[in-house]
MIPANU-645730 format. One record per residue (C-alpha): residue in one letter; x, y, z; chain. Coordinates in nm, 4 decimals. Last residue first. Layout:
BEGIN
node rest: A x: X y: Y z: Z kette: A
...
//
This chain:
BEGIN
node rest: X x: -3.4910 y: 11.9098 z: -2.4634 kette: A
node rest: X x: -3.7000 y: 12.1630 z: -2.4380 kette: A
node rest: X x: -3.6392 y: 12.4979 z: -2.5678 kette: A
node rest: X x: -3.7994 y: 12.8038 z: -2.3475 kette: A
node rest: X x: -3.9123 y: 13.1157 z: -2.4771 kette: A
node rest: X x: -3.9843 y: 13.3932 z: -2.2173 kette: A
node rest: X x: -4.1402 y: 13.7299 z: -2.4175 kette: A
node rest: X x: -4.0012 y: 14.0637 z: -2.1536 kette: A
node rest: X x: -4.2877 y: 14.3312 z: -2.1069 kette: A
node rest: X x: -4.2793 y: 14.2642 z: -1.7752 kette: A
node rest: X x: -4.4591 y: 14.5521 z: -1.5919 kette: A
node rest: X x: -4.7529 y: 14.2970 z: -1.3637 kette: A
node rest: X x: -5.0615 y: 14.3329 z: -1.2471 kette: A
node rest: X x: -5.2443 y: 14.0449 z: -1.0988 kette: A
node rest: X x: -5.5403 y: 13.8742 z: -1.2402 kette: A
node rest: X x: -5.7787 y: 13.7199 z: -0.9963 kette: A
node rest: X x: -5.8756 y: 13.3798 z: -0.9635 kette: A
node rest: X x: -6.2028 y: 13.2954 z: -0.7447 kette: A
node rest: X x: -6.3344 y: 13.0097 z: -0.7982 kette: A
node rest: X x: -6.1101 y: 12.8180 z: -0.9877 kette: A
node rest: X x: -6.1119 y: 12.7428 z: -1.3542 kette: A
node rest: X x: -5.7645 y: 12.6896 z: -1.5087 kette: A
node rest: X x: -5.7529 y: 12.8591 z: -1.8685 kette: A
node rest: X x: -5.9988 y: 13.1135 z: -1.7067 kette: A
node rest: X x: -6.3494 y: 13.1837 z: -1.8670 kette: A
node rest: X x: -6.3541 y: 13.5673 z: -2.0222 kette: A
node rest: X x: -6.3276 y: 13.5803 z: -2.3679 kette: A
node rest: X x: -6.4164 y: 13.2509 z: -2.4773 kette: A
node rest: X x: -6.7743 y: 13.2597 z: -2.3092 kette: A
node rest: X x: -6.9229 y: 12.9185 z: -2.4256 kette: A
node rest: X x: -6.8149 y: 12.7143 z: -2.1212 kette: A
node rest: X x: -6.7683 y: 12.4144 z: -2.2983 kette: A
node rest: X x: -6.6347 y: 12.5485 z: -2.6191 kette: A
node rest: X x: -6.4088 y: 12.7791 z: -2.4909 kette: A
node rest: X x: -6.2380 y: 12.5673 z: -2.2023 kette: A
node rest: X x: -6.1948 y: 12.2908 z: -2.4729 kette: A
node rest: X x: -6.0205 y: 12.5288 z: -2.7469 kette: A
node rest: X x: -5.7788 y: 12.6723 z: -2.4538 kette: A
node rest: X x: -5.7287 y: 12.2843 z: -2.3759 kette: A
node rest: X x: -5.6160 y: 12.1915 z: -2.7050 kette: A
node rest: X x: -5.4319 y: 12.4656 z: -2.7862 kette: A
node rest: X x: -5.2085 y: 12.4890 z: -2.4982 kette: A
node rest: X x: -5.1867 y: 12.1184 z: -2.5674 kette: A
node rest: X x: -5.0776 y: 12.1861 z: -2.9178 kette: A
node rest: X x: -4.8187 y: 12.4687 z: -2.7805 kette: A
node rest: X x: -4.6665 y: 12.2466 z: -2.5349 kette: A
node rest: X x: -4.4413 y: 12.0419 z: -2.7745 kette: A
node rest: X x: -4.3636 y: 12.4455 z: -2.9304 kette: A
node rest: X x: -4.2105 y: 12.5182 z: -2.5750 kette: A
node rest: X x: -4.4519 y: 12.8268 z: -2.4516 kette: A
node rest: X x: -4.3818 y: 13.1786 z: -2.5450 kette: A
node rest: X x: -4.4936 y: 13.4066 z: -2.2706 kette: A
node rest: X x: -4.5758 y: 13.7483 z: -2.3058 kette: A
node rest: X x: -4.7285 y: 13.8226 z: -1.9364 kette: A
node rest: X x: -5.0943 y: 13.9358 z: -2.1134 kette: A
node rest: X x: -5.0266 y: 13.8069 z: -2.4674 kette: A
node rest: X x: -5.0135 y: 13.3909 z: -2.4246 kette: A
node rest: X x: -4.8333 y: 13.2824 z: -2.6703 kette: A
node rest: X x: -4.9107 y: 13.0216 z: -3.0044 kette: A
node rest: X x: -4.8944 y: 13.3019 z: -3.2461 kette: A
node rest: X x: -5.2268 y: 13.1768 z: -3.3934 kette: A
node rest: X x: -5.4022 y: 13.0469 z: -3.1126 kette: A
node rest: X x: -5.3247 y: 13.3503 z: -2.8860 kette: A
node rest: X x: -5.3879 y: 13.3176 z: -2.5284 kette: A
node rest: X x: -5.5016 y: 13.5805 z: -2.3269 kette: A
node rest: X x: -5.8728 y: 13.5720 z: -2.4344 kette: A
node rest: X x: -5.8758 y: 13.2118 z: -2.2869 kette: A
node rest: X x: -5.8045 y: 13.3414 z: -1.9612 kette: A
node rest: X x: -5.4682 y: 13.3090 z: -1.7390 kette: A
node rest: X x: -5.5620 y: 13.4388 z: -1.3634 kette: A
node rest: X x: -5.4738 y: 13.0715 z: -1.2211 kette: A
node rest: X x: -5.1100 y: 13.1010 z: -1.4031 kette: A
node rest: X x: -5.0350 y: 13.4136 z: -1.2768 kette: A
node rest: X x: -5.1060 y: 13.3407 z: -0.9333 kette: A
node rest: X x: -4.8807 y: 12.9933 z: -0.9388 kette: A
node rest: X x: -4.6089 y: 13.1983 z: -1.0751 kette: A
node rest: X x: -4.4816 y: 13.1311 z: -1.4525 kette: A
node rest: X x: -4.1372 y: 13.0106 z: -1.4804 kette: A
node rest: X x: -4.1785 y: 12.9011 z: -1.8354 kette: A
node rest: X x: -4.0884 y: 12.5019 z: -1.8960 kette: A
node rest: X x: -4.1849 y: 12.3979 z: -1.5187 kette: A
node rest: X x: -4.5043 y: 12.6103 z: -1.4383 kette: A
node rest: X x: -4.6507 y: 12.6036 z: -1.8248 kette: A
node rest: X x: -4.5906 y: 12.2252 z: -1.8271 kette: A
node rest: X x: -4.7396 y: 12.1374 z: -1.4889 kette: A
node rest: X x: -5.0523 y: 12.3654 z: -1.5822 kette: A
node rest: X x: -5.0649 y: 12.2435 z: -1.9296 kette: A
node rest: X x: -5.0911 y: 11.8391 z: -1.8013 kette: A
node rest: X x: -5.3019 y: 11.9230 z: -1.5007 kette: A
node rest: X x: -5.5474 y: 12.0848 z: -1.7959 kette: A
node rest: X x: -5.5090 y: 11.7898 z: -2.0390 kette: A
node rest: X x: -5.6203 y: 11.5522 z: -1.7175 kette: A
node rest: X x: -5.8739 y: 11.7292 z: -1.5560 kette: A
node rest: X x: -6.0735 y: 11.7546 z: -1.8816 kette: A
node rest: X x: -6.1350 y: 11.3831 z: -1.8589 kette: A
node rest: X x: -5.9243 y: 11.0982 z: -2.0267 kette: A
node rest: X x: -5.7079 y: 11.0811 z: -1.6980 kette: A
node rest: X x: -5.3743 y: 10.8752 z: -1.8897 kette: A
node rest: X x: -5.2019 y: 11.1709 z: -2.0212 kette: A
node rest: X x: -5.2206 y: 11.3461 z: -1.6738 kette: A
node rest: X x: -5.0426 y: 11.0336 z: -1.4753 kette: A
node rest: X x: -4.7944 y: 11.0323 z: -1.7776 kette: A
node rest: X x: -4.7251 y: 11.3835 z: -1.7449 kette: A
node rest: X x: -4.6870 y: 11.3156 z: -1.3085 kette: A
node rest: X x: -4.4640 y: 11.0518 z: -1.3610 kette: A
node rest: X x: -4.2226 y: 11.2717 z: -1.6315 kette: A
node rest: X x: -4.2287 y: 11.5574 z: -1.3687 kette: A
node rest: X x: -4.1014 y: 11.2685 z: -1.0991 kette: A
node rest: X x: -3.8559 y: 11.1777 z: -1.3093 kette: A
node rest: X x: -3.7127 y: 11.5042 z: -1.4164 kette: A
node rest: X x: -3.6328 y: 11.5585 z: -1.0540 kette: A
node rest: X x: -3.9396 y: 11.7843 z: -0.8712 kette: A
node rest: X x: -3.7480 y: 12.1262 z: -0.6771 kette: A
node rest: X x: -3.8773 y: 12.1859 z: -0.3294 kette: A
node rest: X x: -4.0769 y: 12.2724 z: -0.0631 kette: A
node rest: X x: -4.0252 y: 12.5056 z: 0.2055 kette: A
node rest: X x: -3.6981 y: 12.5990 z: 0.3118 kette: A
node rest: X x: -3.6405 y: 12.4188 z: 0.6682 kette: A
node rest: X x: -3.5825 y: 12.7646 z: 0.8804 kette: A
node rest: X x: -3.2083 y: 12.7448 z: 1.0948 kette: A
node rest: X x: -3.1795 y: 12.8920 z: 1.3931 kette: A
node rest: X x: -3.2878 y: 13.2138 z: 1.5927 kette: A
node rest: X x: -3.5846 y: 13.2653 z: 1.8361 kette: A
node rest: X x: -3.6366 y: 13.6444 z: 1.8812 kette: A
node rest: X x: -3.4545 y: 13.7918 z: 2.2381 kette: A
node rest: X x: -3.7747 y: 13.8707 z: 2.4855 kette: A
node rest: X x: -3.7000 y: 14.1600 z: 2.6699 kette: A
node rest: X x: -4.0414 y: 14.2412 z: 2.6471 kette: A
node rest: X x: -4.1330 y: 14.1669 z: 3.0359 kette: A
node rest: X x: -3.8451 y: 14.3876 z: 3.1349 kette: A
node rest: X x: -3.9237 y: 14.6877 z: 2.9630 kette: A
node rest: X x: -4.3025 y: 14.6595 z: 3.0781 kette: A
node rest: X x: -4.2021 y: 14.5964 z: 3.4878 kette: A
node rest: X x: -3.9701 y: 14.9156 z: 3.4200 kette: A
node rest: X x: -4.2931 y: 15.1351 z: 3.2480 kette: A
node rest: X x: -4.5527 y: 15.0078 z: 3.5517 kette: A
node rest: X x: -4.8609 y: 14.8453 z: 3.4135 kette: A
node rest: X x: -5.2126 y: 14.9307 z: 3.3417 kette: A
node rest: X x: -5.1661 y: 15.3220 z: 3.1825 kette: A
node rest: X x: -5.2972 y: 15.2575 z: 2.9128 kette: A
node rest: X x: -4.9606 y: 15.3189 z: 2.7187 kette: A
node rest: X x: -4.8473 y: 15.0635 z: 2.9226 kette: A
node rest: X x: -5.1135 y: 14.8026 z: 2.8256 kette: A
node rest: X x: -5.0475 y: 14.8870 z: 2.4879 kette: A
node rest: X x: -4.7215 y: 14.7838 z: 2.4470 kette: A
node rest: X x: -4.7637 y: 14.3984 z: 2.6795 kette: A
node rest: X x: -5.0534 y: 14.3771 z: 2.3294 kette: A
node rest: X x: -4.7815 y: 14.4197 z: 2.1102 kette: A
node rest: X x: -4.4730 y: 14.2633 z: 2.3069 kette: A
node rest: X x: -4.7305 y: 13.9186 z: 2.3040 kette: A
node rest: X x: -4.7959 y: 13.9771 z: 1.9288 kette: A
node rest: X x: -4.4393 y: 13.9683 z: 1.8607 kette: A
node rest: X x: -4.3892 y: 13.6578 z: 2.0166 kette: A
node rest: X x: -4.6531 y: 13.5346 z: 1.8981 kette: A
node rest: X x: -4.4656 y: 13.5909 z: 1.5385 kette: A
node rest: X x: -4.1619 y: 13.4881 z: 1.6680 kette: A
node rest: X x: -4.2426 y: 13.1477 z: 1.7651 kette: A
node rest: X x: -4.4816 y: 13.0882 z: 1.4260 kette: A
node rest: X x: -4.1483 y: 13.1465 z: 1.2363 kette: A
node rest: X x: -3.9303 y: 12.9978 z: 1.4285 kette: A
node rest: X x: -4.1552 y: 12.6637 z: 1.3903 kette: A
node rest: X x: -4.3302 y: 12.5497 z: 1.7084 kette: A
node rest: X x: -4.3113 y: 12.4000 z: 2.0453 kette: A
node rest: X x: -3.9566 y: 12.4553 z: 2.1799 kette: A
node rest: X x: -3.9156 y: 12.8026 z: 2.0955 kette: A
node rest: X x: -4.3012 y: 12.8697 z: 2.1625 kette: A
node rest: X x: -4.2311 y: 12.6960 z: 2.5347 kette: A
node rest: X x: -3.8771 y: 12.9342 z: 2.6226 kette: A
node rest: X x: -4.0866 y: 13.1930 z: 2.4745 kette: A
node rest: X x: -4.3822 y: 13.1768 z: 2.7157 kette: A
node rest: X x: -4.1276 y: 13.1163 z: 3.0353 kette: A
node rest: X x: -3.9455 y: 13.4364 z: 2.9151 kette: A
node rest: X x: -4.3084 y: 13.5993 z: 2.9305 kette: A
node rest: X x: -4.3755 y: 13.4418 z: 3.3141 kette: A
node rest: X x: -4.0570 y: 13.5555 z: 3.4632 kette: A
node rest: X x: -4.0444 y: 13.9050 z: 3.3095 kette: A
node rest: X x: -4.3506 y: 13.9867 z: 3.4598 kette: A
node rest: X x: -4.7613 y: 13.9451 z: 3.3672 kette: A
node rest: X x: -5.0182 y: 14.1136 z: 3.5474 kette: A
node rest: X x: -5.0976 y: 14.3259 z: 3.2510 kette: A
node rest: X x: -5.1899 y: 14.0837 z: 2.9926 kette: A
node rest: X x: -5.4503 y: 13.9826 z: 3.3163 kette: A
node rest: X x: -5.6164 y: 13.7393 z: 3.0553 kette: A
node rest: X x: -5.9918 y: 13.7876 z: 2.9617 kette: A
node rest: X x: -5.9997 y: 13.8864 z: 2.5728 kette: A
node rest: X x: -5.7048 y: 13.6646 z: 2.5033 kette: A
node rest: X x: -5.8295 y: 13.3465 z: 2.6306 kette: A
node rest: X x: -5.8782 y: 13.2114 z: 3.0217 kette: A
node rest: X x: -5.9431 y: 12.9029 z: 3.1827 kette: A
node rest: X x: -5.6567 y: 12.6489 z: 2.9468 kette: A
node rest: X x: -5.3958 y: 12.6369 z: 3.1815 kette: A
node rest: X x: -5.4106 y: 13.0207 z: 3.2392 kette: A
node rest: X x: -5.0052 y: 13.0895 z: 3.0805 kette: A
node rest: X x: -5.0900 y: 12.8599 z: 2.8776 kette: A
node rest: X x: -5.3988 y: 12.9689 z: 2.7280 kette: A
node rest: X x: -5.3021 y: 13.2962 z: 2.7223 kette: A
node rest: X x: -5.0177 y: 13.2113 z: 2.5547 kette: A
node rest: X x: -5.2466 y: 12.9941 z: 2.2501 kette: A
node rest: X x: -5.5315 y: 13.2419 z: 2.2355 kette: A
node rest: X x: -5.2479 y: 13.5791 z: 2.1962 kette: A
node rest: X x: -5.1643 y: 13.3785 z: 1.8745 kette: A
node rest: X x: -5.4862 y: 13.2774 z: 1.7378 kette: A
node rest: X x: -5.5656 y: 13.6497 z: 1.7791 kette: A
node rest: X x: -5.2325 y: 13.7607 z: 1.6362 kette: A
node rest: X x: -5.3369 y: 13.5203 z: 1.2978 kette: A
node rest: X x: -5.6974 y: 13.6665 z: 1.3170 kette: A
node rest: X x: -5.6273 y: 14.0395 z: 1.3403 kette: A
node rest: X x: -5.3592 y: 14.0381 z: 1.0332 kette: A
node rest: X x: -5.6122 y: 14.0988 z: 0.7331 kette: A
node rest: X x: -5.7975 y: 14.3740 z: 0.9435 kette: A
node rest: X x: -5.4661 y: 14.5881 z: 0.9417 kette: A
node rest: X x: -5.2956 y: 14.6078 z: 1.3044 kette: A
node rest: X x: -5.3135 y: 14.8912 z: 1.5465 kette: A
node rest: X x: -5.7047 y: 14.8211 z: 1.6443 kette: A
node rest: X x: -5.6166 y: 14.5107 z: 1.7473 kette: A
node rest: X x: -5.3315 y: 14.6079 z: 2.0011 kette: A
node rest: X x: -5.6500 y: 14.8359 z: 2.1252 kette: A
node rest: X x: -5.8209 y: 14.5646 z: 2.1270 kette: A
node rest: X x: -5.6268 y: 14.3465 z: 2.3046 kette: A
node rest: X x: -5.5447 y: 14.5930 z: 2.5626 kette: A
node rest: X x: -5.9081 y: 14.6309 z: 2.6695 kette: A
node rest: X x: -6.0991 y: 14.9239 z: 2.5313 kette: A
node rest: X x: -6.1961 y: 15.2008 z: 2.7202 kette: A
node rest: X x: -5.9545 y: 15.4659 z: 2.5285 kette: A
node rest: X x: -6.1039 y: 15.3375 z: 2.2057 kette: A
node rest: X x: -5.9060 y: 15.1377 z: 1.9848 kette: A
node rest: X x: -6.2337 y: 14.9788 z: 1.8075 kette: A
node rest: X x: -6.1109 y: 14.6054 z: 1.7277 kette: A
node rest: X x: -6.4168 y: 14.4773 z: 1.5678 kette: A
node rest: X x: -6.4268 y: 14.1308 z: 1.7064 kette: A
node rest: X x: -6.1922 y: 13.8194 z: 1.5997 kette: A
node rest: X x: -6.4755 y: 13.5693 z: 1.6369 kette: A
node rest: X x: -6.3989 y: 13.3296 z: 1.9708 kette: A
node rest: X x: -6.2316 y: 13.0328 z: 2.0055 kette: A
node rest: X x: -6.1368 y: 12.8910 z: 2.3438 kette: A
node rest: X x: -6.3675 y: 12.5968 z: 2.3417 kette: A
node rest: X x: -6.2426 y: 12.5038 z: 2.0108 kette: A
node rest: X x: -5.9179 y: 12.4425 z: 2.1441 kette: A
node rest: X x: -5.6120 y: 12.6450 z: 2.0228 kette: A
node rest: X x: -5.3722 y: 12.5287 z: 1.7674 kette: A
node rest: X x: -5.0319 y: 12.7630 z: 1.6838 kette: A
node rest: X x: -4.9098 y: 12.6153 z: 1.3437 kette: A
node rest: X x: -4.6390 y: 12.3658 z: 1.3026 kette: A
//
């Protein structure tokens, strides 16, 4: 379960400057990469919250005034309220922003080491997803085979590529036409070697992207909006026998 903070209490993640005048927050901000701001944001939003019953946000809260009392009260609620993960990770982003307001100068060094004495939530993490049975992969082919559009051959190569080779779900949205070779039957840029029952569908839907979107070098086996190839070393062909 991920942190949720009224819409009221939303703000834009700012430009975290770190200057010396800055609040805590953005200072703490100006520590982390630009890609991370938002998530620590949300997080800092959601104690702040709490800790204010809903009247203040992470730009206004006294971080400062807090005490050991108040902080182990904040992870005794995230421990209860939301995944380990998600605990831990406001956690973290509460000792962050409790950091800089002692190097500011805001709160007394034994009030800060007590406030962070926060122990990280343990226990067991649900792994996330799982493996499909043979029956359910044979539901979702027949589902495929059955949509006469071009939805339908391309869910059918993207379920077959991901079971019968491995393939990650960012390699296989960054596959082009170019990449696949029509008369070898593989795909050159991560040296696959598809089942040879795949290989006609391969075909098929290489030969469809091509023709509709009349730029065979460079349209993407799966269209999305914004696939991007990744790099990769593996030199190593995959061939896979199905049964």
């Amino acid at each position: 379960m991920g942190l949720v903070v009224p819409i009221h209490h939303q703000k834009p993640v700012p430009e975290a400057t770190g200057r010396p005048d800055s609040s805590p927050v953005d200072v703490y901000l100006g520590r982390l990469a630009p890609g991370s701001r938002r998530g620590i944001v949300v997080a800092l939003n959601t104690i702040a919250g709490q800790l204010s019953n809903g009247s203040a946000d992470a730009f206004n809260f006294d971080w400062a005034s807090l005490r050991y009392d108040q902080t182990s009260a904040v992870r005794q609620h995230l421990a209860k309220t939301y995944s380990i993960h998600t605990a831990n990770l406001a956690i973290s982003a509460l000792r962050g922003v409790l950091k800089d307001c002692w190097r500011l100068g805001l709160i007394p060094h034994d009030a800060y080491t007590r406030a962070i004495d926060l122990p990280r939530v343990k226990g067991e993490m649900e792994v996330a997803g799982r493996s499909l049975t043979v029956d359910e992969l044979r539901a979702l082919s027949k589902v495929c085979e059955a949509d006469p559009s071009p939805a339908g051959i391309r869910d059918a190569a993207m379920l077959a590529l991901l079971y019968c080779t491995g393939i990650r779900r960012h390699e296989i949205v960054a596959l082009t036409v170019a990449d696949y070779d029509h008369k070898e039957g593989i795909f050159n840029r991560y040296h696959i070697v598809p089942p040879a029952r795949l290989r006609t569908t391969m075909q098929t839907l290489a030969s469809k992207r091509a023709e509709n979107l009349k730029t065979a070098d460079n349209s993407y086996i799966v269209h999305t909006e914004s696939a991007k190839a990744p790099q990769t070393t593996d030199k190593t062909k995959v061939a896979v026998t199905v049964h």
